[in-house]
C-alpha positions as CSV (number, residue, x, y, z in Angstrom):
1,X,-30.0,30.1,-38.9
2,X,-32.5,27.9,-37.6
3,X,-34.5,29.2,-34.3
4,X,-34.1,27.6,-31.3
5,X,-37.9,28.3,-29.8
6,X,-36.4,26.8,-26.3
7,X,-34.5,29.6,-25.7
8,X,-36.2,32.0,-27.9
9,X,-38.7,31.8,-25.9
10,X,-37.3,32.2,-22.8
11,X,-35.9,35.8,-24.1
12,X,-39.4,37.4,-25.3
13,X,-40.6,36.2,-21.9
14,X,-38.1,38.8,-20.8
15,X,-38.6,41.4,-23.6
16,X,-38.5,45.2,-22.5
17,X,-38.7,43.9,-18.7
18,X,-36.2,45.6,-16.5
19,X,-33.9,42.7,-16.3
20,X,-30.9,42.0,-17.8
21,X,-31.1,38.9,-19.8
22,X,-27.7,36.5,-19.2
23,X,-27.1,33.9,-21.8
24,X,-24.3,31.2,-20.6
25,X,-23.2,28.2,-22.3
26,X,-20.4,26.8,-23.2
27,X,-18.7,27.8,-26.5
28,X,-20.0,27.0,-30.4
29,X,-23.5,26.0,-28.6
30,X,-25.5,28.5,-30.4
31,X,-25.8,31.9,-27.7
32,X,-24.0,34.7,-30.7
33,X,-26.9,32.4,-33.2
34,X,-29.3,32.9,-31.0
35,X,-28.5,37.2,-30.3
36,X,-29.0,37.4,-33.7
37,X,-32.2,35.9,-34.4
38,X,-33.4,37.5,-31.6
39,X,-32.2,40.9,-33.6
40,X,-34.0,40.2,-36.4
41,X,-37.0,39.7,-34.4
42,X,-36.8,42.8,-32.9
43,X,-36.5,44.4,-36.0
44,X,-39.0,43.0,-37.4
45,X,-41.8,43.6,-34.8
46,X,-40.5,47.3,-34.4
47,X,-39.0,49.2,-37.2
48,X,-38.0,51.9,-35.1
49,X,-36.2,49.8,-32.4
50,X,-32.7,50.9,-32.2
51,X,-30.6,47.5,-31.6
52,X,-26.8,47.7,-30.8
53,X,-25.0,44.6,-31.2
54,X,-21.5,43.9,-30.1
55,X,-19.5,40.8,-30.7
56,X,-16.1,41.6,-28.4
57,X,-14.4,38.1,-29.9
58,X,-14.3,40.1,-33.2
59,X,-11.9,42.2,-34.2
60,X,-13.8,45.1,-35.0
61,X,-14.1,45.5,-31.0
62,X,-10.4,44.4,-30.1
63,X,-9.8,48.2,-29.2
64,X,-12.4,48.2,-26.1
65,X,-10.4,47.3,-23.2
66,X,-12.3,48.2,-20.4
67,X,-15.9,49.6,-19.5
68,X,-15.3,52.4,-19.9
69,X,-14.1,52.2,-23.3
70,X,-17.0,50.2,-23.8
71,X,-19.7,52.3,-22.4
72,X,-18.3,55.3,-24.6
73,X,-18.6,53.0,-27.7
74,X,-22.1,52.3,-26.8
75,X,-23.1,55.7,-25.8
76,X,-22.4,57.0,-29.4
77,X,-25.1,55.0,-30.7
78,X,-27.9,55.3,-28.0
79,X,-31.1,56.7,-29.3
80,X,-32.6,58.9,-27.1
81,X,-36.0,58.6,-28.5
82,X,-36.1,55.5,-29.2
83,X,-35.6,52.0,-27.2
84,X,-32.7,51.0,-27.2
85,X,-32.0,47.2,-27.6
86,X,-28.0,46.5,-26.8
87,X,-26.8,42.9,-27.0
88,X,-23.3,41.9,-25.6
89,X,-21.5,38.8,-26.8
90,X,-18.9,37.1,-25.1
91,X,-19.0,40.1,-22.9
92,X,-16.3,38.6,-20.5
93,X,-13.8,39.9,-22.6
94,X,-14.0,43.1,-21.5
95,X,-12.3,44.2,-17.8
96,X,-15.2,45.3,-15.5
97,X,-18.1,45.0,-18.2
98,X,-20.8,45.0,-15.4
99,X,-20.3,48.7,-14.9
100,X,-20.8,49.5,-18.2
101,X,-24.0,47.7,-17.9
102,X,-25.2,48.9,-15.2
103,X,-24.6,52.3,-16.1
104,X,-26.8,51.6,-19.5
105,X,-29.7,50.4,-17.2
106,X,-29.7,53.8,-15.3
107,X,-28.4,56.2,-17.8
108,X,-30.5,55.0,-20.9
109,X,-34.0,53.2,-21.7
110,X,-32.6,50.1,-22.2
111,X,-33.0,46.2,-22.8
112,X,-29.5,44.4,-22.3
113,X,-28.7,40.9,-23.8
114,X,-25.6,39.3,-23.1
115,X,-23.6,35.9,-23.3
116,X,-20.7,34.6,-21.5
117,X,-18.8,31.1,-22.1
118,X,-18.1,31.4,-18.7
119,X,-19.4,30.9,-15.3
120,X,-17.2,33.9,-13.9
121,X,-19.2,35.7,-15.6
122,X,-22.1,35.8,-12.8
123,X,-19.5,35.0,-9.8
124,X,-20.7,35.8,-6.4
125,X,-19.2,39.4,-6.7
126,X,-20.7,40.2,-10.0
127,X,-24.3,38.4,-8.7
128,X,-24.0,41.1,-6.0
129,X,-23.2,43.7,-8.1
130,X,-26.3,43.1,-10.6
131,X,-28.2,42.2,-7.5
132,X,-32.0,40.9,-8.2
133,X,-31.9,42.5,-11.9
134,X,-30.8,39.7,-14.1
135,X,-32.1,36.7,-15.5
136,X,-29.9,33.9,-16.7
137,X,-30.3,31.8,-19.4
138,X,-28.8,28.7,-19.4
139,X,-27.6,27.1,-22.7
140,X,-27.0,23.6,-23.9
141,X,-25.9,21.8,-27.0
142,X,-28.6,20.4,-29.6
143,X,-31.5,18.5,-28.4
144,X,-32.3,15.1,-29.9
145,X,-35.4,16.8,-30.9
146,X,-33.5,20.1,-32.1
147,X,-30.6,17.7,-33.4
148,X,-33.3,16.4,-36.2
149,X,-34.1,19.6,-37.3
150,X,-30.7,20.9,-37.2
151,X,-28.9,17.2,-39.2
152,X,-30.6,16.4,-42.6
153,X,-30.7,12.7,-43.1
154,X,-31.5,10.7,-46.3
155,X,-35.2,10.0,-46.9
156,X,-35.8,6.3,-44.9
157,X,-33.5,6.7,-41.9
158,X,-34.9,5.1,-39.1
159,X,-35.5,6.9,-35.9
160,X,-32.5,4.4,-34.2
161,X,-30.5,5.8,-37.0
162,X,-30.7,9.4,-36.1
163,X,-30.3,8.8,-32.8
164,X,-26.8,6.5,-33.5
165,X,-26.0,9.7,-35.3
166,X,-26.5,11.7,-32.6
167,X,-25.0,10.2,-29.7
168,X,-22.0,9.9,-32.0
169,X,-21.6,13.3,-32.9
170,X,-23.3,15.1,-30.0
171,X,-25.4,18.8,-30.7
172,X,-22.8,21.3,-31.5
173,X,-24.8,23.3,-33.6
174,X,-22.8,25.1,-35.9
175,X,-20.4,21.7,-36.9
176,X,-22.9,18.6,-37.0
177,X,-23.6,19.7,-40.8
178,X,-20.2,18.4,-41.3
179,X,-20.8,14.9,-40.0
180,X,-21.1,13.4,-43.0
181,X,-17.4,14.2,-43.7
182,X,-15.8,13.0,-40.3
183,X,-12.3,14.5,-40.8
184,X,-14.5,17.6,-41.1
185,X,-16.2,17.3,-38.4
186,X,-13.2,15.8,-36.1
187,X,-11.2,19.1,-37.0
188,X,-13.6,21.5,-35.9
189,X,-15.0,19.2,-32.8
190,X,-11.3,19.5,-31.6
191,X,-11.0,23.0,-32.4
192,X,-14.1,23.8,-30.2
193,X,-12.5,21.8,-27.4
194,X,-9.2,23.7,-27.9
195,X,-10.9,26.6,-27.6
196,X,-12.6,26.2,-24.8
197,X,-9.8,24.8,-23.2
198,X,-7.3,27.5,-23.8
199,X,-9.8,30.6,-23.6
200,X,-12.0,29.8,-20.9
201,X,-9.9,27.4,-18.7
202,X,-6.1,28.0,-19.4
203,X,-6.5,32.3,-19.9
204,X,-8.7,32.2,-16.8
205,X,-6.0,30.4,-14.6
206,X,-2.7,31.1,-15.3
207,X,-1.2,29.0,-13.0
208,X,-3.0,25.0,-14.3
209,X,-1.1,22.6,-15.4
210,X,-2.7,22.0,-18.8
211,X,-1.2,17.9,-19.1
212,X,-2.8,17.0,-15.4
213,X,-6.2,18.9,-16.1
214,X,-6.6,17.1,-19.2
215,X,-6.0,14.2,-17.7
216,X,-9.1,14.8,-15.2
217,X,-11.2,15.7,-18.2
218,X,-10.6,12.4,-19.7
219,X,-10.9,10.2,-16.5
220,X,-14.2,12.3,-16.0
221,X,-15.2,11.5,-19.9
222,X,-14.5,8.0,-19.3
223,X,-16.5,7.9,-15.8
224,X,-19.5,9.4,-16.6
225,X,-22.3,8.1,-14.2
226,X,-20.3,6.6,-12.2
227,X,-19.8,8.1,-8.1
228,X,-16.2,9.7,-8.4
229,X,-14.7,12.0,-5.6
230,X,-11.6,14.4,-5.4
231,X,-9.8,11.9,-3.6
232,X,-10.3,9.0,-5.9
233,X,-9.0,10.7,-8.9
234,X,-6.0,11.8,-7.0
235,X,-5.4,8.3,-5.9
236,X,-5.6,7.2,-9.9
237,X,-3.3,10.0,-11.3
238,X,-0.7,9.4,-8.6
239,X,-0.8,5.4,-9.4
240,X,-0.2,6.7,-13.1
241,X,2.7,8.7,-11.9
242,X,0.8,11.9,-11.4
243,X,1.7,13.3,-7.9
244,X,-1.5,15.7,-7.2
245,X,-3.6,16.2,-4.2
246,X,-7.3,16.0,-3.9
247,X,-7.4,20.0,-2.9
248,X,-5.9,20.6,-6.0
249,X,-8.2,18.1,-8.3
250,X,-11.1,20.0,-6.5
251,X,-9.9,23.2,-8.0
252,X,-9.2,21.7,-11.7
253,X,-12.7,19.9,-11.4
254,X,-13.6,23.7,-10.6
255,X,-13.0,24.5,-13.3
256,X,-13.6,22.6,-15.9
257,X,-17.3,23.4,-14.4
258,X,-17.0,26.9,-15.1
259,X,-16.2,26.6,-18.7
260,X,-19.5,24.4,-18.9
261,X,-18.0,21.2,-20.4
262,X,-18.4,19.5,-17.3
263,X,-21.8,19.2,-15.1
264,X,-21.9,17.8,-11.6
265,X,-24.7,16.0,-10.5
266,X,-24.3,15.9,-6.4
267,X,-26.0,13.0,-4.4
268,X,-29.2,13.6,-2.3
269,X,-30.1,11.4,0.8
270,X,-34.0,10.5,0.3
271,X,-35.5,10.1,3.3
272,X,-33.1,12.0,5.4
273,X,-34.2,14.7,2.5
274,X,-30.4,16.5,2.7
275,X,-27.7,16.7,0.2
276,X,-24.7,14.7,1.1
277,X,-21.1,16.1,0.8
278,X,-19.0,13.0,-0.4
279,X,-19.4,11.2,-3.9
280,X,-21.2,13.1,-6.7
281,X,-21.6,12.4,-10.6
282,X,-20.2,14.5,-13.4
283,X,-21.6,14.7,-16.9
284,X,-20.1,15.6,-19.7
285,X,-21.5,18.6,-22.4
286,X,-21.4,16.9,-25.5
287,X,-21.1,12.9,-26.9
288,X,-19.2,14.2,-29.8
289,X,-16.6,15.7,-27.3
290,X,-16.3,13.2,-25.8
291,X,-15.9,10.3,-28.7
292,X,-13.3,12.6,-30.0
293,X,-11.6,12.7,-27.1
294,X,-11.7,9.1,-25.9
295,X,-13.0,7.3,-29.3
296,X,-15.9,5.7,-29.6
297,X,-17.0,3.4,-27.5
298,X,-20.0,0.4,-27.7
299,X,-19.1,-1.0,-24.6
300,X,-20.6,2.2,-22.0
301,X,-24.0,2.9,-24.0
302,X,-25.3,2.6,-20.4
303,X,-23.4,5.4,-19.3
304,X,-23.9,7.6,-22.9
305,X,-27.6,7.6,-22.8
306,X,-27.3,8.2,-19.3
307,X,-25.6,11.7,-19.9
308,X,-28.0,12.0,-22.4
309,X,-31.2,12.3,-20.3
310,X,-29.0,14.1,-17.4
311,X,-28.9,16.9,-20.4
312,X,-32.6,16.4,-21.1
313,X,-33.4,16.7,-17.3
314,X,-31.7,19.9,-17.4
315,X,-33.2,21.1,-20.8
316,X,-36.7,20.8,-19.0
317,X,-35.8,23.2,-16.5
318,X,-35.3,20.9,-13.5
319,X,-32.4,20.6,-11.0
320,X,-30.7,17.1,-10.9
321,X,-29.4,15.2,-7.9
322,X,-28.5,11.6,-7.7
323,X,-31.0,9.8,-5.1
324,X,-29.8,7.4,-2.0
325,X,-31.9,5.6,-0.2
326,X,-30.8,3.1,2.0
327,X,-27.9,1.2,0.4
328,X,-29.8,1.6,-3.5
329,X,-29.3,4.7,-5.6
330,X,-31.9,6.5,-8.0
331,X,-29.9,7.4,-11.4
332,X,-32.0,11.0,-11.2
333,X,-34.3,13.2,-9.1
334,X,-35.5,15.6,-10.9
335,X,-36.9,19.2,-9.0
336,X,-38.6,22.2,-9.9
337,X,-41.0,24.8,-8.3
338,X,-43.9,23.0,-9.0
339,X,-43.0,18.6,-9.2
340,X,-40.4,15.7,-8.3
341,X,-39.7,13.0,-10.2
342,X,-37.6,10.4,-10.2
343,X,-35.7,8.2,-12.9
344,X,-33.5,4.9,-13.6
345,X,-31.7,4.9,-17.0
346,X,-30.8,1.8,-18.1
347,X,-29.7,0.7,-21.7
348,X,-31.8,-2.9,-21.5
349,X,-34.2,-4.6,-19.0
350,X,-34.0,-8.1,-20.9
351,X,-31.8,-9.3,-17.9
352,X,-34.6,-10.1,-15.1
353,X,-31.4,-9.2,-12.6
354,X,-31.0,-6.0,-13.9
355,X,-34.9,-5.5,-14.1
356,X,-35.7,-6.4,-10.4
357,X,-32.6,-4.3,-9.9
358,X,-34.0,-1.0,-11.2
359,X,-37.6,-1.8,-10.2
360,X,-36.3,-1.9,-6.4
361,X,-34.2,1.3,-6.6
362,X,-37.8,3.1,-7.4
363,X,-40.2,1.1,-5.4
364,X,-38.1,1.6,-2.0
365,X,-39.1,5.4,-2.3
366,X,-42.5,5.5,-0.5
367,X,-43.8,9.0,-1.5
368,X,-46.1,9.5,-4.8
369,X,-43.9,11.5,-6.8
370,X,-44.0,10.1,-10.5
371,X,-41.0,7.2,-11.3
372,X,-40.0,6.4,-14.3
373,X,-37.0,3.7,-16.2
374,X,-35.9,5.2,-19.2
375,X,-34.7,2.2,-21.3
376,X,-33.8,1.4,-25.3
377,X,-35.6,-1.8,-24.8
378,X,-38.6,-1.0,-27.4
379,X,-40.2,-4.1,-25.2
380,X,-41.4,-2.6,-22.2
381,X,-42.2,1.0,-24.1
382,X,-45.1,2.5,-22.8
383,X,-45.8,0.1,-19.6
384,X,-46.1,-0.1,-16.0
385,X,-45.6,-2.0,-13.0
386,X,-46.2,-1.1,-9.3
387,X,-47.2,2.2,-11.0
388,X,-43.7,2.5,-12.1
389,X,-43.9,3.8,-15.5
390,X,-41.3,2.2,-18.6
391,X,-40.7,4.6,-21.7
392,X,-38.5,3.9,-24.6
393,X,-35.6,6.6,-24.5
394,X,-36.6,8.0,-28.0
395,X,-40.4,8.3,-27.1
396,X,-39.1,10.3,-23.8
397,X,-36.3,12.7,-25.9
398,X,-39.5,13.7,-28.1
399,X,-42.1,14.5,-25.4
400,X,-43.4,17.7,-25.4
């Protein structure tokens, strides 16, 4: 297993505090990987650390049914001397886990781990519940930077190469291995959308029509970056003979976000410094997913590497909006504590339409925040204009 320092690091930062440490993500993108390295580290740095780990997707667990079940199971290898280090995958499984947990944090010295595929998993009643003691982790697919690591490629593969690769495939972790053997790799790309679909979607609301919620995946997969509302993909279905309201797309797009394979980027108003409630972006987790799903397209790199740095953005620990201001629009505005900044992605700037375009969408914002265009146009790489700064999308995916 190769260590994701990203994340890694995030847990030590967290080590032996009195929070409880929540890894989400969706399926396959590396959280049971991660648990385990961080077990081995544990180990390692303490030979007297007494770490319980618990898978409940395995069989070997099929038998725990609710938390209390659970905490019993636990209890019976909790170390009173000792630390005890208890990590929880796919916890969900289990009815009413968070009072199993909770009664480990005050019944035991304890440092709790766990993961969830799904964004139930820290609903409002649960955040309540666990009320200013947990820390979430959120998890994403590969990095371009972690994808070159992760995808060994033959000695003289350009940079461009790698980065065809991965845009094509996506950052699954645990498949891209298989890439070079693409019936391989298509099996277990659509057995990790399957999955996800079924588990965390269909199980989780019995009452969705599987056909029309696929059918809002794909329009989503083949809309990324573009403004889309509830009411505009209920006017398309119902033109393709799919009767559906927008109320009821609102709850499918729901929850697709809850399973993590969608993202949704809302819009945010500039000057009037508000978020706005109609027309918002959606993103979706991984290219591969995607390719598989619709096939792959040349014709929307725009949108592609668009997604791409919307998941970079995210990686970096910012929040993502999509800027208005005035009748233009800002791809990204990316916050955090600490700094703005804002971004156009765009796949070339050789067209002096398109240039001037996405120079104006940046130079009507009149505060000092840092602006960027994110382009593959190895032309402009590294330069500036009005103080608006140009980098080459494979110089910015390896900052840092």
């Amino acid at each position: 297993m190769i260590n994701r320092e990203l994340y890694m690091n995030k847990l030590l930062a967290y080590k032996d505090t009195e929070f409880i440490k929540v890894i989400t993500g969706i399926r396959r993108c590396g959280k049971s990987s991660l648990l385990k390295l961080l077990m081995e580290k544990i180990q390692e740095d303490n030979k007297k650390a007494n770490v319980i780990y618990m898978n409940f997707e395995s069989f070997a667990f099929d038998d725990i049914l609710n938390y209390k079940d659970m905490y019993q199971t636990i209890k019976e290898q909790i170390d009173l001397k000792e630390k005890n280090y208890i990590l929880l995958d796919e916890v969900q499984r289990v009815e009413e886990w968070e009072k199993c947990v909770n009664a480990l944090m005050v019944d035991f010295n304890s440092d709790i781990y766990i993961t969830g595929s799904n964004a139930y998993l820290l609903s409002s009643e649960l955040s309540t519940f666990l009320s200013g003691r947990y820390i979430e982790i959120k998890m994403l697919p590969l990095s371009f930077k972690e994808f070159l690591d992760f995808s060994p490629f033959e000695v003289g593969t350009s940079l461009e190469e790698k980065f065809d690769n991965y845009i094509k495939f996506g950052g699954m972790p645990g498949i891209i291995t298989l890439k070079n053997d693409e019936n391989l790799y298509e099996n277990a790309i659509k057995g990790i959308y399957n999955t996800v679909f079924m588990k965390d979607v269909m199980e989780r609301n019995k009452l969705v029509d599987a056909t029309i919620l696929e059918k809002i995946l794909k329009f989503l997969m083949s809309n990324i970056g573009s403004l889309i509302s509830s009411k505009k993909i209920a006017d398309f279905l119902t033109s393709q003979g799919t009767k559906i309201t927008h109320n009821t797309v609102l709850n499918y797009l729901e929850m697709l976000e809850n399973a993590y394979i969608v993202y949704k980027a809302p819009r945010y108003d500039i000057k009037g410094k508000e978020l706005l409630k109609t027309l918002e972006k959606y993103y979706i987790i991984d290219t591969g997913i995607r390719n598989i799903m619709l096939g792959f397209r040349n014709s929307d790199l725009g949108h592609v590497i668009e997604n791409v740095v919307y998941f970079e953005l995210l990686r970096r620990g910012y929040e993502i909006t999509i800027g208005k201001t005035d009748t233009l629009e800002v791809d990204f505005v990316a916050t955090n504590a600490k700094d703005r900044k804002y971004y156009q992605v765009t796949y070339s700037l050789l067209d002096e339409t398109v240039k001037a375009r996405e120079f104006m969408s940046l130079k009507n914002i009149s505060d000092n925040y840092e602006k960027t265009i994110i382009t593959m146009d190895k032309l402009y790489s590294n330069t500036s204009e009005d103080g608006i700064k140009v980098k080459y999308l494979i110089d910015f995916l390896l900052e840092g």
